[in-house]
ZAGULUM-782664 format. One line per field, with one value per residue (C-alpha): x, y, z; residue in one letter. Coordinates in nm, 2 decimals, padded with zeros to 4 digits. Layout:
<gukols>
xx: (X,...)
yy: (Y,...)
zz: (Z,...)
code: (a,...)
</gukols>
This chain:
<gukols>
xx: (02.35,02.10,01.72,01.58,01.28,01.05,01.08,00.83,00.73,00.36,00.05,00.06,00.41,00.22,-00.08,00.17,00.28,-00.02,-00.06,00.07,-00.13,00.03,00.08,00.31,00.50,00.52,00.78,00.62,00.54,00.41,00.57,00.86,00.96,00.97,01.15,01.43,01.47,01.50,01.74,02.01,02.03,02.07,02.35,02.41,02.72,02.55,02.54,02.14,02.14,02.48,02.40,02.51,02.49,02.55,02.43,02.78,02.99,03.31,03.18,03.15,02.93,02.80,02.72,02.45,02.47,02.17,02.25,02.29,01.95,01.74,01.94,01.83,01.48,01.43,01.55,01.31,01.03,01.13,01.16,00.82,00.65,00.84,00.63,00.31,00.27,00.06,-00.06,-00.34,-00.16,00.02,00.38,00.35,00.72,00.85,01.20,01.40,01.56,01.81,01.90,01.65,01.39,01.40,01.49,01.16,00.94,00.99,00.99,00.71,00.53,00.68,00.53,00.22,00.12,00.34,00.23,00.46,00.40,00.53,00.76,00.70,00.31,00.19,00.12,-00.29,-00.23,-00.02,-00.24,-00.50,-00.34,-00.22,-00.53,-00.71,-00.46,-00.49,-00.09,00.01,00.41,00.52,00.93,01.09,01.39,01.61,01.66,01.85,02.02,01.74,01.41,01.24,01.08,01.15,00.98,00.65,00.66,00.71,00.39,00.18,00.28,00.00,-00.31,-00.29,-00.51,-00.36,-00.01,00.18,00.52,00.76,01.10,01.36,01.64,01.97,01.94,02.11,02.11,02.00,01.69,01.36,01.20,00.89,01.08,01.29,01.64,01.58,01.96,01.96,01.60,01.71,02.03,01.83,01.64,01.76,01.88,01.79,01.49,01.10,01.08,00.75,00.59,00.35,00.54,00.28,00.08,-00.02,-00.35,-00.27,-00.26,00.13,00.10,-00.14,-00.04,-00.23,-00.36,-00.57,-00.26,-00.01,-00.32,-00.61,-00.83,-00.63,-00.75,-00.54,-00.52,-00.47,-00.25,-00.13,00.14,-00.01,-00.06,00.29,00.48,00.29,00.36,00.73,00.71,00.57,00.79,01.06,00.94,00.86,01.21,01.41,01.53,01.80,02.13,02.31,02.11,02.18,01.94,01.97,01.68,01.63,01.28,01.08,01.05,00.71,00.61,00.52,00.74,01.02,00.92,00.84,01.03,01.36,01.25,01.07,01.11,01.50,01.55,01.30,01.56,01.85,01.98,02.16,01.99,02.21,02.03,02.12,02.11,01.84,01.65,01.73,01.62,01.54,01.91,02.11,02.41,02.23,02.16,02.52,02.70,02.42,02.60,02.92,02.69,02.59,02.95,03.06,02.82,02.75,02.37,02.13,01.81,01.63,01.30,01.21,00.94,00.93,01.11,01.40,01.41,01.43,01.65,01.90,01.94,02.07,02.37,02.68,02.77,03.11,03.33,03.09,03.05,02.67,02.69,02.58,02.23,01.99,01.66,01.50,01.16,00.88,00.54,00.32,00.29,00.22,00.52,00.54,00.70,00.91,01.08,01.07,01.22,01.53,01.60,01.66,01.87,02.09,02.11,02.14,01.93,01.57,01.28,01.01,00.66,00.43,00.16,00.03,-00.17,-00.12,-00.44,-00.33,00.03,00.25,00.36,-00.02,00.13,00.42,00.54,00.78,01.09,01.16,00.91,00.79,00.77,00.45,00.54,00.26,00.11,00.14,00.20,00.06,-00.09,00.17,00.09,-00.18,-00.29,-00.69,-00.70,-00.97,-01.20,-01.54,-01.84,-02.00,-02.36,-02.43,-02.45,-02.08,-02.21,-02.05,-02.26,-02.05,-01.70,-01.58,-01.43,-01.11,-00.99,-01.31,-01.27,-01.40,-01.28,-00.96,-01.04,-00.79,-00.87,-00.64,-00.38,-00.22,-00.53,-00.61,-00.84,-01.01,-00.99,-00.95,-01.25,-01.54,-01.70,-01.42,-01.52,-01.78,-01.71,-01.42,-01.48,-01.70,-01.89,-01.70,-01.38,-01.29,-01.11,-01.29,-00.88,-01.09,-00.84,-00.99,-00.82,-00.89,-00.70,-00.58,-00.59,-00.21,-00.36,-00.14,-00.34,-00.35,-00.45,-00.65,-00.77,-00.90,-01.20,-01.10,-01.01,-00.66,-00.38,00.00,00.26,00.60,00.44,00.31,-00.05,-00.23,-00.62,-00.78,-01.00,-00.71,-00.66,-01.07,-01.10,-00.74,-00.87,-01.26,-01.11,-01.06,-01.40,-01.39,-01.43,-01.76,-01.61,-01.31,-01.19,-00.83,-00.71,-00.39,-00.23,00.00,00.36,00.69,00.86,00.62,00.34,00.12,00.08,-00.17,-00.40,-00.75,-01.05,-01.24,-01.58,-01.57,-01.88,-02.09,-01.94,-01.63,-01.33,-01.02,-00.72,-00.60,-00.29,-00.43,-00.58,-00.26,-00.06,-00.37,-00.34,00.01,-00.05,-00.32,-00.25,00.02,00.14,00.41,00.37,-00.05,00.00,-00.14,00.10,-00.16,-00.53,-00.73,-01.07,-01.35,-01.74,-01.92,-01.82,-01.89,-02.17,-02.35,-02.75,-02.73,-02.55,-02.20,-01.90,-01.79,-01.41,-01.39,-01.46,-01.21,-00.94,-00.99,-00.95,-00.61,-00.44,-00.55,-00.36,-00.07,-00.05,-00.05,00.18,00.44,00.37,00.39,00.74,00.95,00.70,00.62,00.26,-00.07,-00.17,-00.27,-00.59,-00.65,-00.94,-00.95,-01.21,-01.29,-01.09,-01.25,-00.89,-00.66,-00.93,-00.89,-00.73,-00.58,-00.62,-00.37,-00.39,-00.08,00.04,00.39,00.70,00.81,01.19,01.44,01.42,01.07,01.09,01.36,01.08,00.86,01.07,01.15,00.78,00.67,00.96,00.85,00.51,00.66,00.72,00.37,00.12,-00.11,-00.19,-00.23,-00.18,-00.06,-00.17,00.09,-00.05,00.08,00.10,-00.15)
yy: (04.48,04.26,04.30,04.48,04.29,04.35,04.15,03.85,03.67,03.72,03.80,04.12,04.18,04.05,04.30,04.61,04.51,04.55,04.82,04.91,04.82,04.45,04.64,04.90,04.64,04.48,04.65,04.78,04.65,04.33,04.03,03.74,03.86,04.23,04.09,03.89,04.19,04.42,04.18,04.15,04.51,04.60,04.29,04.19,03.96,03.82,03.44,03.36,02.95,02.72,02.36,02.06,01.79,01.50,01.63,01.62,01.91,01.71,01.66,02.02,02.31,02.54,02.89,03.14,03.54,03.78,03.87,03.53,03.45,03.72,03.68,03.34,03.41,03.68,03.45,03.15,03.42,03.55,03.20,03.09,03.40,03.29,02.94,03.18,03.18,03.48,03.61,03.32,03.07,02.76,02.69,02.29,02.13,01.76,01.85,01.76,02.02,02.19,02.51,02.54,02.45,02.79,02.94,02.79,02.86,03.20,03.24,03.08,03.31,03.63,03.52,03.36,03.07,02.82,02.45,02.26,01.91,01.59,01.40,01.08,01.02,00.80,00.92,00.89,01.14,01.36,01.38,01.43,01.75,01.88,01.86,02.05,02.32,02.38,02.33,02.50,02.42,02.13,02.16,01.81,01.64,01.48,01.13,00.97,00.66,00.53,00.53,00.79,01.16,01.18,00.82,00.95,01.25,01.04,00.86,01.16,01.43,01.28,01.31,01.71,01.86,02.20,02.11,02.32,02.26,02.00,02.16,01.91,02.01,01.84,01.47,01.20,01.15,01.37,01.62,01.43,01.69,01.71,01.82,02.23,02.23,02.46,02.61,02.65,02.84,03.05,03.14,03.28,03.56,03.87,03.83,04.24,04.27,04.10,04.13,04.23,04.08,04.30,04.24,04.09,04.24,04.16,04.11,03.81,03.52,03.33,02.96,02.66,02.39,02.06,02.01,01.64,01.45,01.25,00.97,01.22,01.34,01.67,02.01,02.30,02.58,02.92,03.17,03.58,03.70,03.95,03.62,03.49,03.77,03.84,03.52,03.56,03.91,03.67,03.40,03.71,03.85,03.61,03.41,03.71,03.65,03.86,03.89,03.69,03.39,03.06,02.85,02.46,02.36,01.95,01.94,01.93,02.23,02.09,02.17,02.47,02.48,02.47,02.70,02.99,02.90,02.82,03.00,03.33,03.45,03.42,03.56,03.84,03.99,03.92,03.56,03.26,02.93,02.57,02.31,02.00,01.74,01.66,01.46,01.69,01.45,01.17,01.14,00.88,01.13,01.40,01.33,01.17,01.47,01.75,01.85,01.91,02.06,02.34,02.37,02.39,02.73,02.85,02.75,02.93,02.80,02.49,02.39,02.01,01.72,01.50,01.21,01.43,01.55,01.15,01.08,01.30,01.22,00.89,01.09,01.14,01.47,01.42,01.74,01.98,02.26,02.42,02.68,02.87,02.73,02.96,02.72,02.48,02.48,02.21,02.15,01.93,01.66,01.61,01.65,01.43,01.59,01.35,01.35,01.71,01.71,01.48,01.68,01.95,01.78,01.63,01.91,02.21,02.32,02.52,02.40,02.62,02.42,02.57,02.49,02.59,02.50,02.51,02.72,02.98,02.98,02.81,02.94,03.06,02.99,02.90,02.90,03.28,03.29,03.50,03.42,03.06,02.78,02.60,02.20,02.06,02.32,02.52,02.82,03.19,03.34,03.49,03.88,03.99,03.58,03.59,03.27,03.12,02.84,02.81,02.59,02.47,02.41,02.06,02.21,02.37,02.73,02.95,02.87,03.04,03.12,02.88,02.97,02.96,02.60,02.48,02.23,02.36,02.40,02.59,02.87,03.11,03.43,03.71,03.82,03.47,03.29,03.19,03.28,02.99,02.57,02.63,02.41,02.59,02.29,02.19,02.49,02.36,02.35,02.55,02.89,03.06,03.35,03.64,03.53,03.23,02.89,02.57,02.40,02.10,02.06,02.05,02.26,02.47,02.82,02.89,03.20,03.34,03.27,02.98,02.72,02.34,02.06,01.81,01.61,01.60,01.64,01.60,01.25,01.29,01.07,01.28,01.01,01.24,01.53,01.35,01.40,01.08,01.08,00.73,00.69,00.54,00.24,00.23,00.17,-00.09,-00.33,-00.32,-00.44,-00.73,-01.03,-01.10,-00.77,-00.59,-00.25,-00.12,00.20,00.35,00.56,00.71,00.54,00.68,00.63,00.77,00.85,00.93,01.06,00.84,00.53,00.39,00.19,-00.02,-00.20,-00.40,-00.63,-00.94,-01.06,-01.31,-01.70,-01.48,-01.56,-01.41,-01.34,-01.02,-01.16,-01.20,-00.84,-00.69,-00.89,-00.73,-00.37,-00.41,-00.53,-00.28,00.05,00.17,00.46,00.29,00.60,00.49,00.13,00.02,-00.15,-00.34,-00.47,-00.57,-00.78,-00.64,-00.83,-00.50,-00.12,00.14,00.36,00.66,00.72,00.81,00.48,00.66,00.51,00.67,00.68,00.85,00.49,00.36,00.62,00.54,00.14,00.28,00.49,00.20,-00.06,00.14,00.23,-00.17,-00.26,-00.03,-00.14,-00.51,-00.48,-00.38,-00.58,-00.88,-00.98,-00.97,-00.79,-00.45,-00.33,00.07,00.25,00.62,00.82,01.22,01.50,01.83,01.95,01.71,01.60,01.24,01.09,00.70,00.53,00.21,-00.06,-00.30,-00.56,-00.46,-00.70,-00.94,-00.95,-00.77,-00.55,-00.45,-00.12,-00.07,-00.20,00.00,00.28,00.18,00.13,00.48,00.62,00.48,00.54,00.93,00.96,00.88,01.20,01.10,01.18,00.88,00.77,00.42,00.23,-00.07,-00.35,-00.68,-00.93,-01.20)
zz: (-03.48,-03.27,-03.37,-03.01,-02.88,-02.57,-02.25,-02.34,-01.98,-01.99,-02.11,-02.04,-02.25,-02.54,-02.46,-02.49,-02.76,-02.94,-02.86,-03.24,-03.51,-03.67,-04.03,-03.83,-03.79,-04.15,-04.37,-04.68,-04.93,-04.75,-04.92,-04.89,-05.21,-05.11,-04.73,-04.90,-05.15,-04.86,-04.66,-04.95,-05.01,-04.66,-04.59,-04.97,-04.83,-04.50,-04.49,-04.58,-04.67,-04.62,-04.72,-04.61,-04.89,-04.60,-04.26,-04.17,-04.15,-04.19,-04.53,-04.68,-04.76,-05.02,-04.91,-05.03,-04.91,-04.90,-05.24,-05.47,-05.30,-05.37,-05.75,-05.76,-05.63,-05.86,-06.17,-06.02,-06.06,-06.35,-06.54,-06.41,-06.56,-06.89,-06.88,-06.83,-06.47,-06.34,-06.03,-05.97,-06.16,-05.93,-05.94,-05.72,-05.60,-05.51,-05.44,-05.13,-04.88,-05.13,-05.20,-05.50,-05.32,-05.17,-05.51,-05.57,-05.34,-05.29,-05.68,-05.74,-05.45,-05.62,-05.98,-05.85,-05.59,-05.45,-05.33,-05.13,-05.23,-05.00,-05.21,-05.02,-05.11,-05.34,-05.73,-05.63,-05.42,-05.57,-05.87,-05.64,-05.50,-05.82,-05.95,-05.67,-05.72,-06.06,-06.10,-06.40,-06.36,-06.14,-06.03,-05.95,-05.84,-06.12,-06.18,-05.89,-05.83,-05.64,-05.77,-05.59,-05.65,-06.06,-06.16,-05.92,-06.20,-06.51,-06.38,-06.28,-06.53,-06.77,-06.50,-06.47,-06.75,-06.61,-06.57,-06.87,-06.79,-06.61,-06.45,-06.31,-06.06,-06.09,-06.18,-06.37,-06.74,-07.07,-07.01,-07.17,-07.43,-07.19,-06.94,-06.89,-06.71,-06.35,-06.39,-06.76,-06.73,-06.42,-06.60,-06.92,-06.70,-06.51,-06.12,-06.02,-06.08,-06.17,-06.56,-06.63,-06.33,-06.08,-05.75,-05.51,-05.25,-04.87,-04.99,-05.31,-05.21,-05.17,-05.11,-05.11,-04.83,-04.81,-04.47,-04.57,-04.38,-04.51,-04.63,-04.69,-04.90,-04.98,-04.83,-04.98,-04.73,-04.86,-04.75,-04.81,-04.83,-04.51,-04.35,-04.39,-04.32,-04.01,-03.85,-03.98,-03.76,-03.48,-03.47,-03.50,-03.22,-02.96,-03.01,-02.98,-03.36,-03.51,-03.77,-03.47,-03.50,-03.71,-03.74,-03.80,-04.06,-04.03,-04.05,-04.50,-04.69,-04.80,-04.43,-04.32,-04.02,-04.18,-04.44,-04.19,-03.87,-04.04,-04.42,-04.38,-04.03,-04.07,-04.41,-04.30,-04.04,-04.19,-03.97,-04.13,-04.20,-04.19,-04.43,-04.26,-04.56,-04.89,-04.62,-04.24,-03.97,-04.22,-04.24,-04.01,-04.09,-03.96,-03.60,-03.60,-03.65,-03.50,-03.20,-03.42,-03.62,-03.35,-03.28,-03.62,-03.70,-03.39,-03.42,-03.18,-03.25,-03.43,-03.47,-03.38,-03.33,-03.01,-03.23,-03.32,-02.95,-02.84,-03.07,-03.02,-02.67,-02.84,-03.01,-02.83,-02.72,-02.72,-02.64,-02.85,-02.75,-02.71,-02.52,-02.89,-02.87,-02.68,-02.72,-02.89,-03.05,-03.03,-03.18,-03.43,-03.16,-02.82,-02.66,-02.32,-01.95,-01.92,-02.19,-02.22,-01.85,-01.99,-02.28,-02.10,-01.82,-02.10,-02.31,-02.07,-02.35,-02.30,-02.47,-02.61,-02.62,-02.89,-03.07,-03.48,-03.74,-04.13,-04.17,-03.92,-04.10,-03.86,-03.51,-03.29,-02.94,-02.77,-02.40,-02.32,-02.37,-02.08,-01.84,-01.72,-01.89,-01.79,-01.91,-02.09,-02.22,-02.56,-02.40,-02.44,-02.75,-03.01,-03.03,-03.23,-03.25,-03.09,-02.97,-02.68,-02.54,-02.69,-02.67,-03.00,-03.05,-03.27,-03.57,-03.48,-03.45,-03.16,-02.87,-02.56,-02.45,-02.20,-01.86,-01.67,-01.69,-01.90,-02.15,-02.52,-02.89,-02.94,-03.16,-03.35,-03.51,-03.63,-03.95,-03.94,-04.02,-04.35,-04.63,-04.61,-04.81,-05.21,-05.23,-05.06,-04.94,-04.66,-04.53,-04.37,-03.99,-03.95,-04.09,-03.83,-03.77,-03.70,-03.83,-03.58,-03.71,-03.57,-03.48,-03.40,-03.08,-02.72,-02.48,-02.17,-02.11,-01.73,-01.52,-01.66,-02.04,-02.06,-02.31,-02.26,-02.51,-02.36,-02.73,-03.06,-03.18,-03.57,-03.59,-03.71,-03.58,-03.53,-03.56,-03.51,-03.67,-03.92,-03.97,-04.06,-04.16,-04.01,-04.33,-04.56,-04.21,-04.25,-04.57,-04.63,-04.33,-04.50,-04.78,-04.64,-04.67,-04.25,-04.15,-04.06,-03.89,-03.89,-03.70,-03.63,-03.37,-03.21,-02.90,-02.73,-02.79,-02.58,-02.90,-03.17,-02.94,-03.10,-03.32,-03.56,-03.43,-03.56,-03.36,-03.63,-03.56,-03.78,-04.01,-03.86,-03.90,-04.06,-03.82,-03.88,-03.69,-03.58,-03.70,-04.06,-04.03,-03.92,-04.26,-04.47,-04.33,-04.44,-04.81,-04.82,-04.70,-04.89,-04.66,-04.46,-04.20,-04.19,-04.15,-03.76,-03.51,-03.39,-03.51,-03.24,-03.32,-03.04,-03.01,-03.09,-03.22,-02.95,-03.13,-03.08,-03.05,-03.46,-03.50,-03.55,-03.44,-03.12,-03.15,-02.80,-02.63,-02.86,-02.78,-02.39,-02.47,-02.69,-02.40,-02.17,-02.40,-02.41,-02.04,-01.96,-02.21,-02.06,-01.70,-01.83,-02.06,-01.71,-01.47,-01.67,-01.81,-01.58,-01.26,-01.45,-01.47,-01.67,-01.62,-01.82,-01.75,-01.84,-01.61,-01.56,-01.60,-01.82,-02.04,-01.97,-01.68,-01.61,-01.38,-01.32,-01.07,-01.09,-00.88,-00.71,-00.78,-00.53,-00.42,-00.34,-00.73,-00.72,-00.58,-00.86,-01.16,-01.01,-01.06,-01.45,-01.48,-01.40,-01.55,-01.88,-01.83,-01.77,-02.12,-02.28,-02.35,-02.15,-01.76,-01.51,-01.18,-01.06,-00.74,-00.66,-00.46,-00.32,-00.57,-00.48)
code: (x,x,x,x,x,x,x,x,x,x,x,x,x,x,x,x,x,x,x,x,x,x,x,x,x,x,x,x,x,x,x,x,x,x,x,x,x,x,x,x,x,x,x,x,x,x,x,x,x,x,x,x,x,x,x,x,x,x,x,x,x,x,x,x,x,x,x,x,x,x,x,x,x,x,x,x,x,x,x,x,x,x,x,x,x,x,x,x,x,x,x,x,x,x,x,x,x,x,x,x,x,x,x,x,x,x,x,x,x,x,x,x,x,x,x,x,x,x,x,x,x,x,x,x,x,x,x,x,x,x,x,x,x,x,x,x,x,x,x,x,x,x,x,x,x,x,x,x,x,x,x,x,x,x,x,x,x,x,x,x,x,x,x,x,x,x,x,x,x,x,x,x,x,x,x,x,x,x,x,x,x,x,x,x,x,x,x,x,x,x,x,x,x,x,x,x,x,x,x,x,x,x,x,x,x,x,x,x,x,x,x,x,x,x,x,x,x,x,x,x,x,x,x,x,x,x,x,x,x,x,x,x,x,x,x,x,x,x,x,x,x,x,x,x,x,x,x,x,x,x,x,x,x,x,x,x,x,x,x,x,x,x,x,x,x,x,x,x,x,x,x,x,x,x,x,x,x,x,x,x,x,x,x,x,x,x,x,x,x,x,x,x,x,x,x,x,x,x,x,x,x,x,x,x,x,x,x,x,x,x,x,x,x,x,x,x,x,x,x,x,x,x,x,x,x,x,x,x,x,x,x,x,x,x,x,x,x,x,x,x,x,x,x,x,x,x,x,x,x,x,x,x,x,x,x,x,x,x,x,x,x,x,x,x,x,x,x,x,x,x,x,x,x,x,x,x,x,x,x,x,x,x,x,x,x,x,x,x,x,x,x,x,x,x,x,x,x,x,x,x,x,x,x,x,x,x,x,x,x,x,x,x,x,x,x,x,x,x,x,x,x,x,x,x,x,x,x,x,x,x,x,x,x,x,x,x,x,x,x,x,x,x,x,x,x,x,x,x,x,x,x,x,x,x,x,x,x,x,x,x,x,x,x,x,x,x,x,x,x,x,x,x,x,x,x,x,x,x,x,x,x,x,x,x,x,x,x,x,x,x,x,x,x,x,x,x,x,x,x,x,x,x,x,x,x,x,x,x,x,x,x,x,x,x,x,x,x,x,x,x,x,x,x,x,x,x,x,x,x,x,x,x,x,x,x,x,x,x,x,x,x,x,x,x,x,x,x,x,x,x,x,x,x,x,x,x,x,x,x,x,x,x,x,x,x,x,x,x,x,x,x,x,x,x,x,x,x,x,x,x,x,x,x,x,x,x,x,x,x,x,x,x,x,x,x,x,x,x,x,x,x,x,x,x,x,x,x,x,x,x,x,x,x,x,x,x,x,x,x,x,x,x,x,x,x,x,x,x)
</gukols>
């Protein structure tokens, strides 16, 4: 039977319906272990995971009911508590999207913490996270044929004091002594029940995610299991999930939005999950075959970044059939009208615009499903998510409440938002009084409550949901003898939503190419996802009055690049000029002067200009003149 929800167009729907109490809502006791026990005994045969090794579905499947996962999860948990893992001990993971990744994670929540580690940094930085966590037993991917996840292991196991035990999943070859075997140590424990472990609570704490970016200094972010099964509720609630959905997962487990959106929100009511390949989206093989994909299992929903979205208007439909899908969700990057706008007129398919953050869980906002869809914007406030508009003094404390279509810092507060960084000190800044979380995102909120990004004021740069911290840029291109300043920003991009970027000053009687810089950055910065598509060599560094670097400047000289490059691809080089300049509304607003194409095909370029200028993040306005 099909989970009833409430009519969601407005904020009003969302005010009714909290009018009960968020803990009424929560199934007791509060936990993802306690929700996936709950799910298999109610539907023990129900379909909960089906993998696809390839992405393809022509290639096979392996299917898991509500009852062999909550067996497997309960053997995970049980097997972790053999290796001495308690309630405030950390179980870390570098495993690819597989089934026992979820045997994992949910075990390692139901014996003590969990923490999702990115299998594609570098060893520094893994150390560095498992280190900050305290990691007591670390699960990894076997030996492959390809060096990849298991040789990163071999290298790191040694620089974690804390690290007591090394698990592999699957791999080639004999099990080294240091290492256990994941299936021989699940099969050694019972499957019905936790073997002398205290089930958790809403109030212990589940999961550490690192929020530092893909290159940063690592922040771990931590989380309850009250917090993650009240966004789970949430993203239930305000997607209309139930039983009948199936759900295509493409995005990293070591994410959080796949964890929740296609992890505990589905498993929590009971719907079926489609693990599209090790590597989702990574995968060639995967976009090739999604549309057969969605025919194959009936999916109704996914969960996406812009780049999946433009890719997949790239695949072929062929004679699929979609009428299965009821929408799509999008966040983690700014996601641009136009191509929002094509996707849909490709598709047939309705796009739900949202917006979340690691330290509030996942999912804080997202545009109705049954009411309108305001494009551009992140939408209303999930229930029982306190989010607003705020002005903050210089020291950051909570100044005043910003008005109707006032510019501020977005500021969450509610059961979705977390305890707080591991390390008090990156604190600092975001936990403020009263319970709010500093997003460090610039925003304004309209008269219907709908919420609209307008910047940053963190410094991060989101290439394809891909968070990337500037500093590791900074400190490659100082590396190198010619340069003086170096600064990295996001421009704007009509696929990835943005792209690494760096303005340097040189040392004086230092020349250097930006060429030269751009072949450093590249030797340097070992994050391939970090590394700039351009370097550009300026006379002096916009600075503040305190002698700061004022990346603002720098940002308007990025969107100003990027807006004349795409006028000057279709219209040839020269005749563009950008101004950007602050909007009371959108933030910052640019401001193109170009000259018009002569003949008989420039009303067409113009055309194919503003069309790809359409699909960049960023709003503008064009004035063609006569060519000189």
């Amino acid at each position: 039977m099909a989970t009833a929800h409430p009519p969601l167009r407005d904020l009003a729907d969302i005010e009714a319906i909290e009018a009960l109490p968020i803990a009424a809502r929560l199934a007791q006791p509060v936990s993802s272990y306690a929700a996936l026990r709950r799910q298999a005994a109610a539907t023990p045969a129900a379909p909960a995971i089906t993998f696809v090794p390839t992405g393809d579905p022509a290639d096979g499947e392996t299917r898991f009911d509500y009852a062999t996962l909550a067996a497997r999860v309960t053997q995970a948990a049980n097997a972790f508590a053999g290796l001495g893992v308690g309630r405030r001990d950390v179980v870390s993971y570098l495993l690819p999207n597989l089934p026992e990744t979820h045997f994992t994670l949910w075990g390692a929540e139901a014996a003590g913490i969990v923490n999702p580690v990115n299998p594609f940094l570098e060893v520094d930085h893994m150390a560095g996270i498992l280190n900050a966590a305290g990691t007591a037993v670390l699960v990894a991917q076997g030996r492959q044929e390809q060096p990849g996840i298991w040789e990163k292991v071999e290298a790191l196991r040694g620089r974690v004091p804390s690290l007591r035990a090394v698990v592999r999943v699957g791999g080639s070859g004999l099990c080294p002594p240091w290492a256990l075997d994941f299936e021989a140590l699940l099969a050694a424990q019972p499957e019905d029940e936790l073997a002398g472990i205290v089930p958790p609570q809403g109030d212990d704490l589940a999961s550490y995610f690192h929020t530092g970016g893909t290159t940063g200094t690592p922040k771990l972010a931590r989380r309850t299991h009250f917090n993650e099964a009240a966004n789970a509720w949430g993203v239930a609630a305000v997607t209309a999930m139930g039983p009948q959905d199936t759900l295509l997962c493409g995005l990293p487990l070591f994410h959080s939005n796949a964890m929740m959106i296609t992890g505990l929100a589905p498993f929590s009511i009971g719907a079926h999950v489609v693990m599209l390949s090790t590597a989702g989206y990574r995968d060639p093989r995967t976009f090739a075959a999604f549309w057969r994909s969605v025919q194959r299992w009936r999916a109704t929903l996914f969960s996406a970044v812009p780049t999946v979205l433009s890719a997949l208007l790239n695949v072929p439909r062929g004679d699929a059939d979609l009428a299965s899908l009821r929408f799509a969700i999008c966040g983690a990057a700014p996601l641009s009208p136009e191509l929002f706008q094509r996707f849909e007129a490709a598709t047939g398919l309705k796009l739900l615009e949202g917006y979340g953050m690691t330290e509030a869980t996942c999912v804080s906002s997202i545009n109705p499903r049954d009411g309108r869809r305001a494009i551009g914007s992140i939408g209303l406030r999930l229930p029982y998510q306190e989010m607003k508009v705020a002005h903050l003094a210089a020291d950051g404390a909570l100044q005043r409440d910003a008005g109707i279509d006032e510019i501020g810092t977005l500021l969450l507060r509610g059961p979705y938002v977390f305890s707080g960084y591991v390390k008090d000190s990156d604190n600092r800044g975001i936990c403020l009084a009263d319970g709010w979380l500093n997003t460090g995102d610039l925003g304004r909120q309209d008269a219907q409550g709908y919420f609209w990004l307008t910047g940053r004021a963190k410094d991060l740069i989101i290439r394809g949901g891909h968070n990337i911290d500037p500093a590791m840029i900074e400190e490659g291109l100082m590396r190198h003898p010619a340069v003086e300043l170096a600064a990295a920003v996001g421009k704007p991009d009509g696929h990835a939503g943005e792209l690494p970027m760096a303005y340097v000053t040189l040392r004086k009687d230092t020349p250097c190419s930006a060429s030269e810089l751009l072949a450093h950055a590249r030797a340097t910065i070992t994050e391939r996802a970090a590394v700039p598509v351009d370097v550009v060599v300026i006379d002096a560094m916009p600075l503040t009055a305190v002698n700061k670097i004022y990346k603002p400047k720098l940002r308007e000289l990025a969107i100003a690049r990027a807006l004349a490059e795409t006028v000057e691809k279709v219209c040839g080089p020269g005749g563009v000029t950008v101004e950007v300049a602050p909007h009371a509304r959108h933030g910052l607003e640019a401001r193109i002067v170009a000259a018009a194409p002569a003949g008989a095909g420039g009303a067409a370029l113009m055309k194919q200009a503003e069309a790809e200028l359409g699909r960049l993040p960023v709003h503008w306005t064009i004035d063609w003149r006569p060519a000189a």
